[in-house]
C-alpha positions in Angstrom: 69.2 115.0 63.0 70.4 117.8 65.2 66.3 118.5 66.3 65.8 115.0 66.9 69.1 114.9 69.5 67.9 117.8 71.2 64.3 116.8 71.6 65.8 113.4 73.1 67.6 115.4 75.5 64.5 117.5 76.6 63.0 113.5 78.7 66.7 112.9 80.5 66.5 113.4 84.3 69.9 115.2 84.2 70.5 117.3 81.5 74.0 119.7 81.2 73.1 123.1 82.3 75.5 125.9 81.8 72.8 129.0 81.1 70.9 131.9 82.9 70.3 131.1 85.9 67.1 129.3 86.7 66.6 129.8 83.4 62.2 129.4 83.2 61.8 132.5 85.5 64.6 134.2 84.5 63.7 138.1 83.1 59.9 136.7 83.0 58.4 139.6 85.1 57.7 142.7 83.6 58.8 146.2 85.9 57.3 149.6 84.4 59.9 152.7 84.2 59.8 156.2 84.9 56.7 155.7 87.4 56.0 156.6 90.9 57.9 155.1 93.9 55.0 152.7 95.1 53.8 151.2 92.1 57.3 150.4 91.0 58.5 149.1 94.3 55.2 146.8 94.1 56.6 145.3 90.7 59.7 144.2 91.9 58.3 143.0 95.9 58.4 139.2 95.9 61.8 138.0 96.1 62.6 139.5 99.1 59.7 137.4 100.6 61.2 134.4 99.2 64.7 135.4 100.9 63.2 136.4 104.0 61.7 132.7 104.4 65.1 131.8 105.5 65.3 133.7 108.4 62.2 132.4 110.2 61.9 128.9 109.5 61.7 126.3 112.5 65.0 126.3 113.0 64.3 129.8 114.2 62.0 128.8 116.7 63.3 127.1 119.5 66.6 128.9 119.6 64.8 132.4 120.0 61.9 131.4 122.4 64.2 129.5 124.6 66.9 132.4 124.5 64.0 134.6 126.0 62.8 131.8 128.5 66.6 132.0 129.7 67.4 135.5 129.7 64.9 137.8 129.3 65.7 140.6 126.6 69.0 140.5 127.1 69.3 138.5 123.5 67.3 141.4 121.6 70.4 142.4 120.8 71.5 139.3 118.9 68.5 139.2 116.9 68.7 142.7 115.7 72.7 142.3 115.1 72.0 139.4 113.3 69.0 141.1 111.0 71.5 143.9 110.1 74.1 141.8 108.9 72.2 139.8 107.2 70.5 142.7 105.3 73.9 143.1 104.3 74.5 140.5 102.8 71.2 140.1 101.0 71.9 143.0 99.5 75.0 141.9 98.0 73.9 138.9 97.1 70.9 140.5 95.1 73.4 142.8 93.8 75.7 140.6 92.2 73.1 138.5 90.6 71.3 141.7 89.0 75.1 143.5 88.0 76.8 140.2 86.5 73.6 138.3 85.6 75.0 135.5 87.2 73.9 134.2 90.6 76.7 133.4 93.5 77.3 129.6 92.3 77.9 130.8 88.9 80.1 133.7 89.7 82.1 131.3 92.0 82.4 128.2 89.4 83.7 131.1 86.7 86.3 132.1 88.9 87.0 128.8 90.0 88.2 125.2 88.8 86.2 122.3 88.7 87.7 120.4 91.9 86.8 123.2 93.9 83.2 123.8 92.2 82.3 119.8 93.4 83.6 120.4 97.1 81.9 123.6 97.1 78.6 121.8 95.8 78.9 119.3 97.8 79.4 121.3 101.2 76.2 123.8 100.2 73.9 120.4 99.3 74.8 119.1 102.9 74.2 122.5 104.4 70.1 122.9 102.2 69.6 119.1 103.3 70.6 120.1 107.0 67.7 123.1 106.5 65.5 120.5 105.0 66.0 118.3 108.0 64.5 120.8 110.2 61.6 121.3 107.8 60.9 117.8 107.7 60.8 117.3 111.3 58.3 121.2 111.9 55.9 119.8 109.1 55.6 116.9 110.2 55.1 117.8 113.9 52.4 120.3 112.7 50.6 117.6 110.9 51.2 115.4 114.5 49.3 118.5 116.3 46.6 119.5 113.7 45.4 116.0 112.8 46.9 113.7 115.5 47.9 111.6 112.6 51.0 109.6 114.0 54.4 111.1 113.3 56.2 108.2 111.0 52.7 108.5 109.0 53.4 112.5 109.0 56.8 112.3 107.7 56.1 110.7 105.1 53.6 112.6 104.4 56.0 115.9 104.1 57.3 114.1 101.0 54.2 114.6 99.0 54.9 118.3 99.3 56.6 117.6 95.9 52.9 117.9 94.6 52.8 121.1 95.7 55.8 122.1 94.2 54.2 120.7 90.6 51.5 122.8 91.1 53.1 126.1 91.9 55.4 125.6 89.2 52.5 125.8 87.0 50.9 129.0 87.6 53.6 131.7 87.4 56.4 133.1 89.7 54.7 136.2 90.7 51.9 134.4 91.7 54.4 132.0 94.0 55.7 135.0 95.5 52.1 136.1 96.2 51.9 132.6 98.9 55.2 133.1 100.1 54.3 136.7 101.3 50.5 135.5 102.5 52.2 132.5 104.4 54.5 135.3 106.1 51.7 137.4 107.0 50.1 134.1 108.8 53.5 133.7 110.8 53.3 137.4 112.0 49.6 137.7 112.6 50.5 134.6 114.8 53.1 135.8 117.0 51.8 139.3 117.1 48.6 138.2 117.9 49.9 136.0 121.0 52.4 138.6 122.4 49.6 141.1 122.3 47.7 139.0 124.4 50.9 139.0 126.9 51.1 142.3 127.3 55.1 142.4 127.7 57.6 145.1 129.1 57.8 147.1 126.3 60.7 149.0 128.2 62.6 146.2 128.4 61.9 144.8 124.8 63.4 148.1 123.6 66.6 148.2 126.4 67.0 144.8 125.2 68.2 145.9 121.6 71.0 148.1 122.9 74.3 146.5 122.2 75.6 144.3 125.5 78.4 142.5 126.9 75.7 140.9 128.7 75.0 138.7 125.3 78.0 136.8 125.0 78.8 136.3 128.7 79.8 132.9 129.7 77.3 133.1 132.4 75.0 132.1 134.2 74.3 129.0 132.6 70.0 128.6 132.7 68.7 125.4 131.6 72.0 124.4 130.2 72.7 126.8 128.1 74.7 130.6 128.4 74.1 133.9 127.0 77.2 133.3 124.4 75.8 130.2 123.9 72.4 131.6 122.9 73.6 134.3 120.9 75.6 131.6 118.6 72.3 130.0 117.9 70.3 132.3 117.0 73.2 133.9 114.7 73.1 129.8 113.6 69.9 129.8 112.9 70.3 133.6 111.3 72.2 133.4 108.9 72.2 131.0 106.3 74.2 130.4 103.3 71.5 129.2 101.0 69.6 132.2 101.5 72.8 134.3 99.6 72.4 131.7 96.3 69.2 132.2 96.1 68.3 135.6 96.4 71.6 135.7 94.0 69.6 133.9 91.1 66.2 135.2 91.8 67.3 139.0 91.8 67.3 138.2 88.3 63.7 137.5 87.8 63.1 140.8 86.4 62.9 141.8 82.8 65.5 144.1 82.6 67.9 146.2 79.7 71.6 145.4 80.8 72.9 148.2 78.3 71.0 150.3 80.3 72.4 151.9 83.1 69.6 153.8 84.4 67.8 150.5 84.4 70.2 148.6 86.2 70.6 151.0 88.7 66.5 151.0 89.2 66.9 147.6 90.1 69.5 147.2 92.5 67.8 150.4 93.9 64.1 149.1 94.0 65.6 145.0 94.9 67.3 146.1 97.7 64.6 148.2 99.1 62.5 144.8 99.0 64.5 143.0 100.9 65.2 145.1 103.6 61.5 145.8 103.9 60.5 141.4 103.8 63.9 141.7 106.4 62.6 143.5 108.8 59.4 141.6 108.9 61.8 138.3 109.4 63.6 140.5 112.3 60.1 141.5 114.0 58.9 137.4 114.0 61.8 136.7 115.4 61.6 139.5 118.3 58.1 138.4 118.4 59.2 134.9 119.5 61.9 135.8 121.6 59.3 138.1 123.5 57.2 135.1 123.7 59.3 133.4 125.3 59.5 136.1 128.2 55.9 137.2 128.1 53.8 134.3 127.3 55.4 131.8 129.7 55.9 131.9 133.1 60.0 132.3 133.3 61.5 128.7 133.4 57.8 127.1 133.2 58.7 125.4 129.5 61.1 122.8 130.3 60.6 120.9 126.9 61.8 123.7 124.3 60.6 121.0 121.7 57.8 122.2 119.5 55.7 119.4 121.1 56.6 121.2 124.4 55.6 124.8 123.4 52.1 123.6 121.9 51.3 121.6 125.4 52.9 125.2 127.1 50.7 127.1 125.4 47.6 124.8 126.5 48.7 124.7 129.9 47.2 127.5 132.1 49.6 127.0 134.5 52.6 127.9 132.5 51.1 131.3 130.8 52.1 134.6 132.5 48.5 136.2 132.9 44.9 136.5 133.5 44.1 137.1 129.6 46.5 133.9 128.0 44.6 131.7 129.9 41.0 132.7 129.4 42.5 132.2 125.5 44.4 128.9 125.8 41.5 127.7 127.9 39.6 127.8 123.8 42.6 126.1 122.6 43.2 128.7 119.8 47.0 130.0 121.3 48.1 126.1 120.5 46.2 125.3 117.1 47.9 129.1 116.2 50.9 128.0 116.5 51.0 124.5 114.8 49.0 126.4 111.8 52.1 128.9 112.1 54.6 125.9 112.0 53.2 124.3 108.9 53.3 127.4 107.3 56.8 128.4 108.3 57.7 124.5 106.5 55.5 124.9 103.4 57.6 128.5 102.5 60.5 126.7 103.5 60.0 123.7 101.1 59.7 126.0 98.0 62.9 128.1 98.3 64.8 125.1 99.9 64.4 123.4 96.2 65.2 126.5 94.0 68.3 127.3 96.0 69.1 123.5 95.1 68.3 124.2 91.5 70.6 127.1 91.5 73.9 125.5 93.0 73.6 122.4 91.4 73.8 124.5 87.9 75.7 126.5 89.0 78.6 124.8 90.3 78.8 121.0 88.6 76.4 122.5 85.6 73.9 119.8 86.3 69.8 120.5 86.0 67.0 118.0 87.6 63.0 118.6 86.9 62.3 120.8 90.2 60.0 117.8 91.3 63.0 115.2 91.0 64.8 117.6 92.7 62.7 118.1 95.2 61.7 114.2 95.9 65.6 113.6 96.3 66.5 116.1 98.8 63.3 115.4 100.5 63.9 111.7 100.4 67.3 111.8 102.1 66.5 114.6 104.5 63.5 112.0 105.6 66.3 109.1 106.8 67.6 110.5 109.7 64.2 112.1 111.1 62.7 108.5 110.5 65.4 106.5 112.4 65.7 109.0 115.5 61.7 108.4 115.7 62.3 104.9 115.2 65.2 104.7 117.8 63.4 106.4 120.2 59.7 104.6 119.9 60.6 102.8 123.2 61.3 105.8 125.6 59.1 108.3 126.9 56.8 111.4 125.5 60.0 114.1 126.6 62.9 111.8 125.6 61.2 111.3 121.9 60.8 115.2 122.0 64.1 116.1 123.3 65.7 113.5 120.7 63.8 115.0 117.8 65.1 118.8 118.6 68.7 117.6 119.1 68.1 116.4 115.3 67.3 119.6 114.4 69.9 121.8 116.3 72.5 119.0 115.4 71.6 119.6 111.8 72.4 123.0 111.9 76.1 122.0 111.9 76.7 122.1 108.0 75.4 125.7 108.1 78.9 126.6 110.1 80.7 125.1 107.3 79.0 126.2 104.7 78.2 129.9 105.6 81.9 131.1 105.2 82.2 129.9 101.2 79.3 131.6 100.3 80.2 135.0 102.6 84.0 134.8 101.4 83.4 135.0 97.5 80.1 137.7 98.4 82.0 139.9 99.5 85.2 139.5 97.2 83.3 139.9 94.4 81.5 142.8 95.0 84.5 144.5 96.6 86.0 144.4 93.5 85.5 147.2 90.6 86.5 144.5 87.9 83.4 142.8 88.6 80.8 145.4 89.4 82.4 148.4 88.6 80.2 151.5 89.8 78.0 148.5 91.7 81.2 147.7 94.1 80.6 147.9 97.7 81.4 151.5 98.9 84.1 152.1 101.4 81.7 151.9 104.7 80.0 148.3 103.0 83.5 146.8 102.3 84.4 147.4 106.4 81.3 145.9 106.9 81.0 143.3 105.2 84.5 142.2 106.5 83.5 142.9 109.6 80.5 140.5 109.2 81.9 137.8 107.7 85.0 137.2 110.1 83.0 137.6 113.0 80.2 135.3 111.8 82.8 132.6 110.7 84.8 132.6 113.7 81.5 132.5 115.9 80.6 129.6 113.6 83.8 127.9 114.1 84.5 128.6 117.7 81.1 126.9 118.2 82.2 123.5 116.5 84.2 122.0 119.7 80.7 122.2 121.6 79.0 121.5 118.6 80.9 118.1 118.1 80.2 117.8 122.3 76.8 118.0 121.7 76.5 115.0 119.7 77.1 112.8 122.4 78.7 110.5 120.2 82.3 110.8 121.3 84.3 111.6 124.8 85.0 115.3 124.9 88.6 115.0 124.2 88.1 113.0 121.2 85.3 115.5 120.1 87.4 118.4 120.2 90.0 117.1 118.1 87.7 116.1 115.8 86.0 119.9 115.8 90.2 121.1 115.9 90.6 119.2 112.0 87.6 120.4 111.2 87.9 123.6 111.4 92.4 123.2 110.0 90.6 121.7 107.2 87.7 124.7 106.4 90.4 127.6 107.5 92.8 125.7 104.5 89.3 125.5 102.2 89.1 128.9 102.2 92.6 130.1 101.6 92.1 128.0 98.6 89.2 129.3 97.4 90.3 132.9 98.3 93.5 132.2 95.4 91.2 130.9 93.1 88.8 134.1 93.3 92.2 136.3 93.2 93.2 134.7 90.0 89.7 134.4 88.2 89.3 138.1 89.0 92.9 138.7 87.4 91.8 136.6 84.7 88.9 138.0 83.8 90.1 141.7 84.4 92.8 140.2 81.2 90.5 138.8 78.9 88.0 142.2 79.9 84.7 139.7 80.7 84.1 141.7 84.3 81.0 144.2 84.4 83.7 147.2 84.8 84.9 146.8 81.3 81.3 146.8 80.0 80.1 149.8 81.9 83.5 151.6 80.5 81.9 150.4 76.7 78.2 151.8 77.7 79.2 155.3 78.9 81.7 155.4 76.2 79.0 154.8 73.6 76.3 156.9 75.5 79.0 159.8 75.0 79.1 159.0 71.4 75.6 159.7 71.0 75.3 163.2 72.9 78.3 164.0 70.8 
């Protein structure tokens, strides 16, 4: 009777979820021990890739390129600040997931009660369909610039990326992070391909990533936009909560023994050495674009910072900074790049987009969808708003349509700032504390850090919100900024809530002796036994 219940159970939609995390991949790939360096860093390279996706998705794009249109290397800095910090936190994330065998959505939900796990999962599903937004709207303008195939037609279109999805989930996650890294490698070849054309001021590249006052300066104002104002997008664009879920859950892919230390430590060791290494490649895309937009382009040539802009940009010889670009564009190769680097950027996008979704909705409300229902469902709602700003705007010219679609985009980006600081907050609590990780907690120099990080970034984040709100253009500037004011009273009073209910679980759990600490006490103990 019992078999019959639970093979019913298998067909519902939504079934209750309270295991491993992403439980088909979890421990599924094998790592080898006691071998050389290479070939054991090769067994556990992948997620990193999958992680690193984050960092140079369209939303990426525009705010680096047009940072470098504006001011030159001067926001070098900003990128390489931001790469750091978020190889911090990767590392963490990764970390936790590996140490407690749960990912960050778990570890928070144990600590937590329910209200707070549905607010929480309800902020960080606004915050993935926000990335998905931007993905929508960079596939969709790739398949625009590719095929010419009209841009309602290509929206829709992005929704069959579901099938996709089916089919990857059919051949294996190693192989899955086998595309990821070969979609990368087309996004770099890309970039480094068209800045090496360019032939930039390799002096000034490198001046550019010494720390500078001149990066959050007020002024001047180019284009509409300030140095301050362009370092808080790109860190925007940077840093993203999702990625810290899902690195969280997919750290755990490996097959593992947790009753060995030697073996956890191997993989924290060999994990984090994979994502700084996919991190870095994330950093030098982004540097790439930022140098783009110096070298490529004539300084202020691209008025339209639109992807439709930059394609037309790069087949404009007028706009391109020197003899060699435009005997390229001329061929129409620099252009076709870039779209073929655009679809790519959306494809990687789409597949860790719907894990990450995977991962918070179990972990926090316990709930698990079929990856393609989950996947048609975010996809489906992220598709609304791109639809009816095309739709709104079929009436008004080629640069207003643009323009409209990018504000979208950038608009979107808003749940990130309120998002970003619930997934940073309980990060870093949790592996500060020796209860959970015990020898894994952050050392003294990551703990300063890390706090470091994650009060700067969420007071950037929140500083931002009054022009944020501004930038809407939906209300007067007074009414905007109290709006942006009771936004950020209510997320300041989110997060002293969800800092007590981390303080407690951690008490709670140090009482009933559930934390890692505990466990690593019974290991050595027992490890002593047997030398004895």
């Amino acid at each position: 009777m019992d078999n019959t219940k639970n093979q019913r159970k298998k067909h519902h939609l939504i079934e209750y979820a309270n295991g491993k995390s992403l439980e088909e991949i979890n421990g599924t790939v094998e790592v080898p021990h006691g071998k050389g360096f290479w070939r054991t860093l090769f067994a556990y390279s992948g997620p990193g890739a999958l992680v690193a996706v984050g960092y140079m998705d369209p939303g990426n794009w525009s705010t680096s390129i047009t940072g470098g249109q504006s001011f030159q290397y001067t926001l070098m800095t900003t990128i390489l600040i931001s790469s750091l910090i978020a190889m911090l936190l990767q590392y963490m994330a990764a970390k936790l997931g590996i140490v407690s065998q749960m990912d960050l959505a778990q570890a928070t939900r144990a600590r937590t009660g329910k209200a707070l796990g549905i607010v929480l999962w309800i902020m960080t599903e606004l915050a993935i369909m926000a990335t998905d937004i931007a993905e929508v709207i960079g596939a969709a303008i790739a398949l625009n610039l590719l095929f010419h195939i009209p841009l309602i037609p290509s929206v829709f279109i992005t929704v069959l990326d579901v099938l996709v999805l089916l089919l990857l989930t059919k051949i294996g996650f190693r192989k899955i992070e086998a595309i990821v890294a070969c979609l990368i490698l087309v996004i770099l070849f890309v970039f480094a391909y068209q800045v090496a054309l360019s032939n930039p001021n390799w002096g000034g590249v490198f001046m550019g990533l010494l720390p500078s006052a001149k990066a959050i300066a007020q002024h001047p104002e180019v284009g509409g936009i300030t140095p301050l104002t362009g370092t808080l997008g790109i860190i925007g664009a940077t840093v993203m909560p999702h990625n810290l879920y899902l690195h969280s859950a997919i750290s755990q892919t490996r097959k593992i023994d947790h009753d060995d230390l030697d073996s956890i430590r191997q993989t924290v060791r060999f994990t984090t050495w994979d994502s700084n290494i996919q991190l870095s490649l994330a950093f030098i895309v982004n540097s790439l674009l930022l140098i783009m937009g110096v070298a490529v382009f004539k300084t202020g040539a691209v008025q339209d910072s639109s992807f439709f802009g930059l394609y037309d940009a790069l087949n404009n010889t007028s706009m391109l900074s020197n003899p060699v670009l435009i005997a390229v564009a001329k061929s129409g190769v620099l252009s076709t790049l870039f779209a073929v680097a655009l679809l790519a950027s959306g494809q990687n996008s789409t597949i860790t987009g719907t894990l990450t979704g995977q991962v918070i909705m179990e972990g926090f409300v316990h709930m698990k969808m079929p990856l393609w229902a989950r996947r048609l469902v975010t996809r489906i709602i992220s598709v609304i708003p791109v639809l009816a700003c095309v739709a709104m705007t079929s009436g008004e010219n080629t640069i207003q349509q643009h323009t409209a679609l990018n504000l979208l985009m950038e608009n979107s980006q808003v749940f990130l700032a309120f998002a970003l600081p619930f997934s940073m907050l309980p990060l870093l609590m949790m592996t500060n504390s020796e209860v959970e990780m015990g020898e894994f907690k952050n050392r003294l120099w990551v703990k300063i850090c890390g706090w470091i990080s994650v009060i700067a970034l969420t007071f950037l984040n929140l500083y931002n919100l009054p022009a944020t709100y501004e930038g809407f253009g939906i209300w007067s500037k007074g009414l905007s900024d109290v709006l942006a004011y009771i936004t950020i009273i209510a997320i300041l009073v989110l997060l002293l809530w969800t800092c007590i209910e981390l303080y407690r679980g951690d008490k709670r759990f140090a009482a009933e002796g559930r934390g890692f600490g505990q466990k690593e006490a019974a290991m050595e103990g027992a490890k002593t036994k047997e030398n004895d």
